[in-house]
Structures are given as structure tokens and as C-alpha cells.
C-alpha positions in Angstrom: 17.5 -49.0 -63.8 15.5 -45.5 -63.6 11.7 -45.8 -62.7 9.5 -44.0 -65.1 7.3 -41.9 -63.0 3.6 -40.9 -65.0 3.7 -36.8 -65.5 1.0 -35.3 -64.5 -0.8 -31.3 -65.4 -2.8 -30.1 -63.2 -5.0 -27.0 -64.9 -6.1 -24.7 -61.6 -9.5 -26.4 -61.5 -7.7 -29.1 -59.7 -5.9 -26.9 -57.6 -8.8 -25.2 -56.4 -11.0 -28.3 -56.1 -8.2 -29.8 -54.2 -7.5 -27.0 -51.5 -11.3 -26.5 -51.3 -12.2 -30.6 -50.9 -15.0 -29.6 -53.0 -17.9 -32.1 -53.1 -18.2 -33.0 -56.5 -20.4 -36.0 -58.3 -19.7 -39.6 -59.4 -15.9 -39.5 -56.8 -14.5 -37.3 -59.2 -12.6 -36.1 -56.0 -11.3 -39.7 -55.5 -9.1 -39.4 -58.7 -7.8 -35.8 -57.0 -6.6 -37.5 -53.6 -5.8 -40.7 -55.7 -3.4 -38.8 -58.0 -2.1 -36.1 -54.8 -1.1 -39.5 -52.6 1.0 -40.8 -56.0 3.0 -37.3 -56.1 3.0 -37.4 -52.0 4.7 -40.7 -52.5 6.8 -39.7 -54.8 5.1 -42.0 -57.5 4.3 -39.0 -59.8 5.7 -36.1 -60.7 3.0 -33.3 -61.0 3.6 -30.0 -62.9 2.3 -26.9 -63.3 2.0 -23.6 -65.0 3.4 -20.8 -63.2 0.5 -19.0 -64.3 -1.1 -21.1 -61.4 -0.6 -18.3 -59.2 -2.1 -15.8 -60.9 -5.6 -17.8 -61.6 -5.5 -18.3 -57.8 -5.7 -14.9 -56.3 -9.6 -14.7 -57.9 -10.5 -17.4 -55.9 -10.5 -15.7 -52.5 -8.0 -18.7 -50.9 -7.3 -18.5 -47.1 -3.6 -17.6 -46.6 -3.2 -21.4 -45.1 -3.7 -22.7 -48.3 -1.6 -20.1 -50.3 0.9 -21.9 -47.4 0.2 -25.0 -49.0 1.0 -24.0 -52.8 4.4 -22.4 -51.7 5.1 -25.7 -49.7 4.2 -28.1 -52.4 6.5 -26.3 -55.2 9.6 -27.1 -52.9 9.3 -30.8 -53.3 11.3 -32.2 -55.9 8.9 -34.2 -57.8 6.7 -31.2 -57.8 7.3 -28.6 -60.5 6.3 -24.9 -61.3 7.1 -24.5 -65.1 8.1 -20.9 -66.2 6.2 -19.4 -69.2 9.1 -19.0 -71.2 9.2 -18.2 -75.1 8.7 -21.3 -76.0 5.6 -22.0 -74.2 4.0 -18.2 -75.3 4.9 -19.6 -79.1 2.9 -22.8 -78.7 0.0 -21.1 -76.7 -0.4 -18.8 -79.7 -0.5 -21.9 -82.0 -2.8 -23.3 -79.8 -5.0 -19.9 -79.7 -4.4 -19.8 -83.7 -5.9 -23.3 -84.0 -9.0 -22.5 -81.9 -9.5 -19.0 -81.1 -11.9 -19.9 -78.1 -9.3 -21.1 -75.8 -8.6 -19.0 -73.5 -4.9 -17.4 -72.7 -4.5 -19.1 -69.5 -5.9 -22.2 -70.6 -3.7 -22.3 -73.7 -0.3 -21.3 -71.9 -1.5 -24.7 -69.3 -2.3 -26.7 -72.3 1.8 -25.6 -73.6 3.5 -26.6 -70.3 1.9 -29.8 -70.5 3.0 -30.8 -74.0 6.4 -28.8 -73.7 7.2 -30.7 -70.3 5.9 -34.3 -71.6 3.1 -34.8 -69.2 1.3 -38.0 -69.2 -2.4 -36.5 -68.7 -3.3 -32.9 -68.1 -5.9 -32.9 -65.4 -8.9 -31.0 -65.1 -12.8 -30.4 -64.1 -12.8 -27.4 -67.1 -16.2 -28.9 -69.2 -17.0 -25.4 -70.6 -19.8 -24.6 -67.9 -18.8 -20.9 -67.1 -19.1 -20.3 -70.7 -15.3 -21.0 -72.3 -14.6 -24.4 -74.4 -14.4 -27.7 -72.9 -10.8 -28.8 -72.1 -11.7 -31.9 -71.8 -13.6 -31.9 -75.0 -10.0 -31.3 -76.4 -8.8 -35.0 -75.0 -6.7 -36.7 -77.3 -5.8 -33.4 -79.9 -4.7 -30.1 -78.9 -3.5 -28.3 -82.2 -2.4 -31.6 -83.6 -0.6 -32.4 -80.2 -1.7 -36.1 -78.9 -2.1 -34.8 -75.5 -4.5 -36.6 -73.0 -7.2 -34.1 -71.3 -9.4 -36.3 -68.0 -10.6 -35.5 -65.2 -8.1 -37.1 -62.6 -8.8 -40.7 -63.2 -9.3 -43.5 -59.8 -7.2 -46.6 -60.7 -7.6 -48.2 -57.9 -10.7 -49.6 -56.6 -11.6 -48.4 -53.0 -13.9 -49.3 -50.9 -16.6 -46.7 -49.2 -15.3 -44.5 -46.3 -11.3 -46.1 -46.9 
């Protein structure tokens, strides 16, 4: 009997926050290593744009943790989507339905739905001036899709 594994998105923000161990308020870091130790463990399957490497080169990365993105994307369970056809048709839509999503976010916000992902992860509130994903949580262009901030489901303890 096949185990259904949750799909997760994972929009750069994570990426970055992730290969940074940004400090960030109220544990939102805990849901990062939370949902990174369910993909290590092969409890998740996390996917991504491959317009992932593109948003990453602004961002002034050591080589080490370009290392790191090039190792992850081998593992099986861990997947770089293509922007195919399909997902440039559905950004547009997306675009079309609110014109203040950006490019990039809209061709994340397609791979998600196109692949079936569970929850599309990310810290994008709109602070730098672009919309809110997460103020898109629950309907992207009529598309049911879930939008949070990497949730903690299990309850830890300080400094475990």
C-alpha cells in the first residue's frame, strides 16, 4: 500500500531564509527546519520552480551554499520543476487575475498547483513593496491552493 507523502512549494524566501538560518520572529524558522528534516527523512517531497535559480544569484550566496542547492535537487524526493508551456499559460492567468503578482512569483504559484503541492511555503507578506503571497492563502485565480508560512506541527521544547 503506497504512503502519501504531503507536497510541499517552497517560494525562494524559504530557500534563502534556510541557507542564511535567518533569525526570524515568533520560530517561524522552526516550521523551515521542521518541514527540511520531513523531506531529509524522506517524509515529504519538496518542489520547486526552476526559476529558483535565477532569484538566487541577487542574493549574493557563498558558493557553499550554491553547493547545497545543486546537492539537494539530486535527491529523489526533491524536485526542480521546469517552466514548461503549461506553467507560462497558468502564470499568465494568474497575472491576468491580479496584475500585481509578480512574474516570478506567479510562475512559483503555477508549479505548485500544476505539480499538486500540499502548501506552498513562504515568508513573501508584501514588505518590499509586491502583494502578499500569503494574503493569497486559500485562492489563487480560483485555484484552492494553500499559501503559510512553513507551519511547526510538532511541539518542541526550547533549545531541542
Amino acid at each position: 500500500m503506497p504512503i502519501n507523502k504531503p507536497i510541499y512549494c517552497w517560494d525562494t524566501s524559504i530557500f534563502i531564509a534556510w541557507l542564511k538560518n535567518e533569525q526570524r520572529p515568533n520560530g517561524e524558522m522552526d516550521g523551515v527546519f521542521e518541514a527540511a528534516e520531513m523531506i531529509q527523512s524522506n517524509k515529504a517531497i519538496l518542489i520547486a520552480s526552476a526559476i529558483l535559480t535565477t532569484e538566487l544569484v541577487p542574493c549574493r550566496l557563498p558558493p557553499s551554499s550554491l553547493e547545497i542547492i545543486d546537492r539537494l535537487f539530486k535527491r529523489r524526493n526533491i524536485q526542480m520543476k521546469s517552466i514548461d508551456i503549461r506553467v507560462l499559460k497558468l502564470s499568465q492567468n494568474i497575472r491576468d487575475w491580479n496584475p500585481k503578482i509578480t512574474s516570478e512569483d506567479a510562475i512559483h504559484l503555477s508549479t505548485a498547483i500544476l505539480y499538486s503541492a500540499e502548501q506552498f511555503h513562504t515568508f513573501d507578506d508584501g514588505k518590499k513593496g509586491g502583494i502578499s503571497l500569503l494574503s493569497l492563502n486559500g485562492d489563487v485565480a480560483g485555484y484552492p491552493l494553500v499559501i503559510c508560512k512553513p507551519p511547526i506541527t510538532q511541539y518542541r521544547l526550547p533549545g531541542i
